[in-house]
C-alpha positions as CSV (number, residue, x, y, z in Angstrom):
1,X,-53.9,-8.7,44.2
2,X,-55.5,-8.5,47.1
3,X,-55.3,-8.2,51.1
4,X,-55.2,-11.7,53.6
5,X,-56.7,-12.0,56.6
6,X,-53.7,-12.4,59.3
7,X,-54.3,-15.2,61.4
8,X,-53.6,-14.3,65.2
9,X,-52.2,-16.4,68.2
10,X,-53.5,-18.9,69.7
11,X,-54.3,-20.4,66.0
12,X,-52.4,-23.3,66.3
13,X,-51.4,-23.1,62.6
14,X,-48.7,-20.4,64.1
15,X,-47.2,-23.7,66.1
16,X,-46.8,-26.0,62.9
17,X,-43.8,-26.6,60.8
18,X,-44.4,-26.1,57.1
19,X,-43.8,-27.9,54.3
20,X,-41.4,-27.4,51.2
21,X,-42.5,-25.3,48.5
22,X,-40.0,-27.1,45.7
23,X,-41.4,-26.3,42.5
24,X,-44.8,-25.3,43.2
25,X,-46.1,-21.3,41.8
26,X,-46.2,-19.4,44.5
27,X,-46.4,-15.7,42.4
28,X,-50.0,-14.9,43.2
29,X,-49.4,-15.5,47.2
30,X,-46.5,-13.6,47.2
31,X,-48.3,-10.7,45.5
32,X,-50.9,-10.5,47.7
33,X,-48.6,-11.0,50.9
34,X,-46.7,-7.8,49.8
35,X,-49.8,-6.5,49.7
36,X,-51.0,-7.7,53.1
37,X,-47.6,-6.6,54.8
38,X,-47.9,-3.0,53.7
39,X,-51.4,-2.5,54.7
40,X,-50.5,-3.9,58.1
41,X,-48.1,-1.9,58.3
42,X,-45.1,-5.0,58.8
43,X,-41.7,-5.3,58.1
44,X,-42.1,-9.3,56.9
45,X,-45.3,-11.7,56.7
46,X,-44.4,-15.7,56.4
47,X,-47.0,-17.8,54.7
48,X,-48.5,-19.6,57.5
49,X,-49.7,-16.2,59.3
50,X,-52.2,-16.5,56.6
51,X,-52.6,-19.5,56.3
52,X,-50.3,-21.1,54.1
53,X,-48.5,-23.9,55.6
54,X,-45.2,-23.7,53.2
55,X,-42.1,-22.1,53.8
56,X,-41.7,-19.0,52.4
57,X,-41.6,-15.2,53.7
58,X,-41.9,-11.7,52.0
59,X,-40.1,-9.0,53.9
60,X,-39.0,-5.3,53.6
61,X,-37.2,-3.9,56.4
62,X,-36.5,-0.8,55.1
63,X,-40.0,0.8,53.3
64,X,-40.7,2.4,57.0
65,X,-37.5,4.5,56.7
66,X,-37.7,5.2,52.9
67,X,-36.8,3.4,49.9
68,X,-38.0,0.1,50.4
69,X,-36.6,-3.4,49.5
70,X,-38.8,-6.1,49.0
71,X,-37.7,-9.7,48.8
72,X,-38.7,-13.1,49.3
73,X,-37.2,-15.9,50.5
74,X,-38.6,-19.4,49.2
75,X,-37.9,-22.8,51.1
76,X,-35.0,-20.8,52.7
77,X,-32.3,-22.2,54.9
78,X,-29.8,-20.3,57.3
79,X,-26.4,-21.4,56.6
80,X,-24.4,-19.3,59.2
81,X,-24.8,-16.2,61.7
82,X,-23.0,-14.3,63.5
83,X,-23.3,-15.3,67.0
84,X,-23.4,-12.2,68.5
85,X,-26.2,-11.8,70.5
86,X,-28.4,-8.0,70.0
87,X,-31.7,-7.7,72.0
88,X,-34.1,-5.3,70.5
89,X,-37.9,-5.3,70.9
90,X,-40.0,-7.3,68.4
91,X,-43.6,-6.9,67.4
92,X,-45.3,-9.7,65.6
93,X,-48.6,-9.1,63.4
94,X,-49.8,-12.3,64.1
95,X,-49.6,-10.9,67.9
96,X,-50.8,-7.3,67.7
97,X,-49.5,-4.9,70.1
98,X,-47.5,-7.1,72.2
99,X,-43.2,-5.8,71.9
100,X,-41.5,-8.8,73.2
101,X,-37.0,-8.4,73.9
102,X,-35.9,-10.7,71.4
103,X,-32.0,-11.8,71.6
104,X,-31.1,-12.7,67.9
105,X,-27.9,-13.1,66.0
106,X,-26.1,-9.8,64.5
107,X,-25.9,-11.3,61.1
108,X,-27.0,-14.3,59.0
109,X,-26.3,-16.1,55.8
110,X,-29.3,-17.2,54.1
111,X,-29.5,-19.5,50.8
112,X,-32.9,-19.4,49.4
113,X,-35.2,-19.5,46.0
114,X,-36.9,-16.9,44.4
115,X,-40.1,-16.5,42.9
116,X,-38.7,-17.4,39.7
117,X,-36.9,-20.6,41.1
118,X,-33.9,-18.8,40.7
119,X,-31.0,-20.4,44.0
120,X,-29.4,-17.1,45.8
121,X,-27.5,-17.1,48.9
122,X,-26.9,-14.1,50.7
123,X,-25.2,-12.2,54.0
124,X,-27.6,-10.0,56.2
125,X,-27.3,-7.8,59.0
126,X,-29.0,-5.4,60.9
127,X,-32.9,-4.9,60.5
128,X,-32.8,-7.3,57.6
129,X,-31.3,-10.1,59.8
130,X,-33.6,-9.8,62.6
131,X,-36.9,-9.6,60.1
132,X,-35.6,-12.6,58.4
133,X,-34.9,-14.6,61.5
134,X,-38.4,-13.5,62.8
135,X,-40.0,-14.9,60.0
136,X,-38.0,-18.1,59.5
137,X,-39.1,-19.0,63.2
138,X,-42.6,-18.5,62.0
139,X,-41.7,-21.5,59.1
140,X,-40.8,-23.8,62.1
141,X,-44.1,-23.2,64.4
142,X,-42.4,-20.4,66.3
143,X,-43.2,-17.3,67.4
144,X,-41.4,-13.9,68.9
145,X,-42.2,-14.8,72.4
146,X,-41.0,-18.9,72.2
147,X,-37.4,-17.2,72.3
148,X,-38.3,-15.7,75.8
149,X,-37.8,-16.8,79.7
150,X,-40.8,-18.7,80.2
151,X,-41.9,-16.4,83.7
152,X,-41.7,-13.2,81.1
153,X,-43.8,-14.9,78.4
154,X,-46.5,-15.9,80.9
155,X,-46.3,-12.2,82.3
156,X,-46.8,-11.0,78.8
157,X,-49.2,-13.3,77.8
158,X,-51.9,-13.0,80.3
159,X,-53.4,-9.5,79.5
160,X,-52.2,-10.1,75.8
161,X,-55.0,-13.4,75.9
162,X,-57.3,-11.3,78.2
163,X,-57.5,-8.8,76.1
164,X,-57.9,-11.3,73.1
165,X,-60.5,-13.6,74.4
């Protein structure tokens, strides 16, 4: 196992759609995402922030607050959420040190594979929805701050790239 280099915005990479996994072993990645997660210090890591244009995430939103629960979604897909709408600050390692207000749903139903191609679906809420809808935007070329009013992300931006240049 070992750590990945995180790739930051502007790599256009972070703007693609990825592909299907299907069938393909994805057991090493995975191990070495966890890995890469808890070292940065993250709640979730999708493939393409390093690199990896497939759809797939590792996530654990509750290590930071004790026990943790790591899980991965494979070639997920949302089925349903709630459609209440909670605004909390997000933080994004593929954007270090830039908290964007994020409006997501409350809750979420996910159906997804595991890394032993085992089909689950599942209802989330809370920290685990948000982390999972953060890093299913990230399978569709998205990032925290595509999901803000365009005069707030160009407010946000501009010392973020300055700084970043």
């Amino acid at each position: 196992m070992s750590v990945l280099p995180i790739l930051e915005w502007p790599d256009p990479r972070l703007s693609q759609r990825c592909a299907h996994v299907g069938q393909e072993d994805m057991r090493p990645l995975i191990a070495d995402m966890f890995d890469t997660m808890y070292v940065a210090k993250g709640r979730g890591l999708a493939a393409p922030q390093v690199g990896v244009m497939k759809r797939l995430f590792v996530f654990d939103a509750t290590w930071k607050d004790g026990e943790g629960t790591p899980m991965v979604m494979i070639d997920p897909v949302m089925i349903a959420c709630e459609r209440i709408p909670v605004v909390m600050e997000e933080m994004c390692l593929s954007v270090p040190g830039l908290a964007v207000p994020v409006e997501r749903h409350k809750a979420v139903t996910m159906q997804w594979t595991d890394e032993t191609g085992d089909i689950h679906m599942g209802d989330f809420d809370g920290a685990e929805a948000r982390v999972i809808q953060h890093e299913f935007d990230h399978l569709n070329g998205m990032l925290h701050f595509d999901r803000i009013a365009p005069e707030l992300r160009e407010t946000l931006e501009k010392p973020w790239l300055a700084d970043h240049a």
